[in-house]
C-alpha positions in Angstrom: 47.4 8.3 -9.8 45.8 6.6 -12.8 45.5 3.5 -10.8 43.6 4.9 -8.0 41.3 6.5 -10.3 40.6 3.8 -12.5 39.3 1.8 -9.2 36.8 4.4 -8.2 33.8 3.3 -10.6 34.5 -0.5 -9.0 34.4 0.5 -5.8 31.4 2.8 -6.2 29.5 -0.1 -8.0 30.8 -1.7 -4.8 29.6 -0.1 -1.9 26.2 0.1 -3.9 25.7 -3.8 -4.2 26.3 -4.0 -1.0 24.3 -1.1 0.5 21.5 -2.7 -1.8 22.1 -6.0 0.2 21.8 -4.2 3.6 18.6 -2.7 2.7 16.6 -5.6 2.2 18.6 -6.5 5.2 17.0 -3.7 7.4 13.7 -4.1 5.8 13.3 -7.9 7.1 14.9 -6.8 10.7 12.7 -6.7 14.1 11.1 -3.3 14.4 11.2 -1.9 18.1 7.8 -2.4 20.0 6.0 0.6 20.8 2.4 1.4 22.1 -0.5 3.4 20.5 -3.8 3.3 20.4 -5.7 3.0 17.5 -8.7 5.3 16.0 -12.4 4.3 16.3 -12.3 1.7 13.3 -9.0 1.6 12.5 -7.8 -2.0 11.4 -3.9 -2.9 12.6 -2.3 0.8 11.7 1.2 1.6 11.7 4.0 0.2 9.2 5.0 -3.4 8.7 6.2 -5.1 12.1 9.4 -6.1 10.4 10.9 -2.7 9.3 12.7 0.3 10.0 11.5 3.4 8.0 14.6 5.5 9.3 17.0 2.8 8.7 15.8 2.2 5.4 15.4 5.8 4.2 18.9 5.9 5.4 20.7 3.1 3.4 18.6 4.2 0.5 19.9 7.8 0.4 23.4 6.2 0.4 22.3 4.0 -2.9 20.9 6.7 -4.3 24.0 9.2 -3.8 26.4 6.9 -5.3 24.6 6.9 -8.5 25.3 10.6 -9.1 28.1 12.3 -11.1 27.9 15.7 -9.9 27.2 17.4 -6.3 23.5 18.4 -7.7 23.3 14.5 -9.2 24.3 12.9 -5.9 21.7 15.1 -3.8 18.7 14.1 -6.2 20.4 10.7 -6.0 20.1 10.3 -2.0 16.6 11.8 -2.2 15.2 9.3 -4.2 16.9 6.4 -3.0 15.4 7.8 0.4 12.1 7.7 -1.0 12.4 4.2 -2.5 13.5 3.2 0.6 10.8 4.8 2.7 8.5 3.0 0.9 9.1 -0.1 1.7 8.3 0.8 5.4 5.3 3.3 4.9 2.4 2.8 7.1 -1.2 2.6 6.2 -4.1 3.0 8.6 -7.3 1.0 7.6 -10.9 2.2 8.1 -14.0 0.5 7.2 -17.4 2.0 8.3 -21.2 0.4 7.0 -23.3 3.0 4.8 -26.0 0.8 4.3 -28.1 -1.8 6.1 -29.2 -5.1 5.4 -32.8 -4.4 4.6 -31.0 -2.0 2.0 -28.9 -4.5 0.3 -30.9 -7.1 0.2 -34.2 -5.7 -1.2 -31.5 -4.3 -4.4 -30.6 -7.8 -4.5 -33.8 -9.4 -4.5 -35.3 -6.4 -6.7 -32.5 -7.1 -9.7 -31.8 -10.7 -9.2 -35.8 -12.1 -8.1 -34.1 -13.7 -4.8 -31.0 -13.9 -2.5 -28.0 -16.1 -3.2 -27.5 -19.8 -1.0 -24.1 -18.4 -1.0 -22.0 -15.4 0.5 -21.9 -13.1 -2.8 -19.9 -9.6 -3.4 -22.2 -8.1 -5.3 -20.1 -5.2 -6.2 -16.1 -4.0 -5.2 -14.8 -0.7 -6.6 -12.0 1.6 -5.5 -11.2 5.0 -6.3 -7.9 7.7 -5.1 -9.3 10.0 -2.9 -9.9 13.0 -2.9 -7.7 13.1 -6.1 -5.8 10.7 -8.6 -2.8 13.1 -8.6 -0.4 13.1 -5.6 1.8 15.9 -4.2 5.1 13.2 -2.6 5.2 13.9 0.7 1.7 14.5 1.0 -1.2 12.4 2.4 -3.7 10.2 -0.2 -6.0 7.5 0.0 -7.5 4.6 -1.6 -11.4 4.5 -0.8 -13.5 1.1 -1.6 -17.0 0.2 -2.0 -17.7 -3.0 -0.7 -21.2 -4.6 -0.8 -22.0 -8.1 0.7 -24.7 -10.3 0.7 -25.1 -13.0 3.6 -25.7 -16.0 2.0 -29.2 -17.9 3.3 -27.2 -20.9 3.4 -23.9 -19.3 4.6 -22.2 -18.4 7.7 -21.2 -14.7 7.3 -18.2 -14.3 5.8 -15.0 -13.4 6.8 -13.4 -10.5 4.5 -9.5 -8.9 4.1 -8.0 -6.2 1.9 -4.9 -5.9 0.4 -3.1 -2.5 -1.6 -0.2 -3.3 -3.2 1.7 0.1 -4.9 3.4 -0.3 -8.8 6.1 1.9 -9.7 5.4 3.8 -13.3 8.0 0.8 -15.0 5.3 -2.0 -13.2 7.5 -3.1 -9.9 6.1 -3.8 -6.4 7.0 -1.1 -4.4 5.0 -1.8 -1.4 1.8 -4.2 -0.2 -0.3 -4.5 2.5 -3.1 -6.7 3.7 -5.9 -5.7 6.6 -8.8 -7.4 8.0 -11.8 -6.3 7.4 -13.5 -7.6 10.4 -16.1 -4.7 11.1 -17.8 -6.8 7.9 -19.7 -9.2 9.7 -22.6 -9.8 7.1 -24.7 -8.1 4.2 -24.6 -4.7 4.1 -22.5 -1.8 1.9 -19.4 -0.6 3.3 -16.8 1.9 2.5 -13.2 1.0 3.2 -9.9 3.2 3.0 -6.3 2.8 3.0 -4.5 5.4 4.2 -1.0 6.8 3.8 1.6 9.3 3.4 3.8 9.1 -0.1 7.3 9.8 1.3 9.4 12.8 -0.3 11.7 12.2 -3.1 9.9 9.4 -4.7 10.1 9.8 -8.5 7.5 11.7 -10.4 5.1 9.7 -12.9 2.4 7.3 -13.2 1.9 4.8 -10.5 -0.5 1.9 -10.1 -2.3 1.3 -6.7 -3.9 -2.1 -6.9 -7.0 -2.9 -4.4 -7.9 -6.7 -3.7 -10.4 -8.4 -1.7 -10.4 -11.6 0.4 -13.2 -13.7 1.3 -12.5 -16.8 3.2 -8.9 -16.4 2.2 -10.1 -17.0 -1.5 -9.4 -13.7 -3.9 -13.0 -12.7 -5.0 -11.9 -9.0 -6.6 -10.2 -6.7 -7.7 -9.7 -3.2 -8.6 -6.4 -1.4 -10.4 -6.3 2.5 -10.0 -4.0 4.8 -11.9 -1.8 7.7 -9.4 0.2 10.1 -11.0 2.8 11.9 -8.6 4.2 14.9 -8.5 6.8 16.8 -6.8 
């Protein structure tokens, strides 16, 4: 009797490893194909071609179970380590709409610099959590960005992407993403958004959303955003 229970914890760590092992697994495995169409400027929506939210979510509630001493322990286990697991599949949908012209832009430009640039120039990037820094998990949020972009008079118009990348409160990589912006075909201000639903049982606390922009493949900025969740 003593034996058998002095192999449970090794067996527990066990399974975990190895349910840790088929989770990354799942996450790299082929997703099943499906069709839908997309909303009126809505960049490459859905979650990542390569995973499986309800596998993951699955394997994750296992993880998370094993960790727990108690009946109550083991349920709050499995519904964070469905969360974590969740995220790693969540899908954003990417909107970018121009809120000003040209003409607008460029006479700002010319009016604070005295002329425009030879070169394609991003004047100004910032991001904000929309329409509130603090989260409800399981609920919807979004990541909003103002974008402005002067054509060079030298340049072809550029060609511009967006990544979000989500930090856990202790700093990890939780999740990123990266969508082309292509409705930015030349000077102008645009607004941009990322949005997603946090999945339930995540763990409360004070997470880091990361915004970073792409021109030409070439990082130009960047923009790190503080969102605290809460059950």
């Amino acid at each position: 009797m003593s034996i058998n229970t002095r192999r449970f914890p090794s067996i527990g760590m066990l399974a975990g490893s190895m349910c840790l092992v088929m989770l990354t697994a799942c996450a790299q495995m082929p997703a099943e194909s499906s069709t839908s169409s997309a909303a009126p400027n809505d960049s490459d929506a859905g979650s990542p071609p390569s995973c499986n939210p309800v596998v993951t979510g699955t394997i994750g509630a296992v993880v998370g179970s094993l960790f727990g001493k108690s009946g109550k322990d083991k349920v709050v286990g499995a519904a964070v380590g469905a969360g974590v697991g969740a995220l790693a599949c969540m899908a954003y949908n990417y909107h970018v709409k121009q809120v000003r012209d040209a003409s607008a832009v460029n006479a700002d430009y010319v009016r604070q610099r005295g002329a425009l640039p030879a070169n394609n120039t991003v004047s100004s990037y910032v991001s904000e959590m929309a329409p509130s820094s603090t989260v409800k998990a399981g609920t919807q949020t979004e990541m909003q960005s103002k974008i402005v972009v002067i054509n060079g008079t030298s340049d072809v118009a550029p060609k511009l992407s967006e990544t979000l990348t989500l930090y856990s409160p202790d700093g990890k990589q939780l999740s990123t993403v990266t969508k082309p912006a292509r409705e930015i075909s030349g000077t102008g201000e645009y607004q941009t958004s990322f949005v997603f639903n946090l999945p339930k049982g995540i763990k409360e606390g004070r997470y880091t959303v990361r915004s970073t922009l792409q021109m030409n493949d070439h990082t130009v900025s960047s923009n790190e955003v503080p969102m605290t969740v809460v059950s």
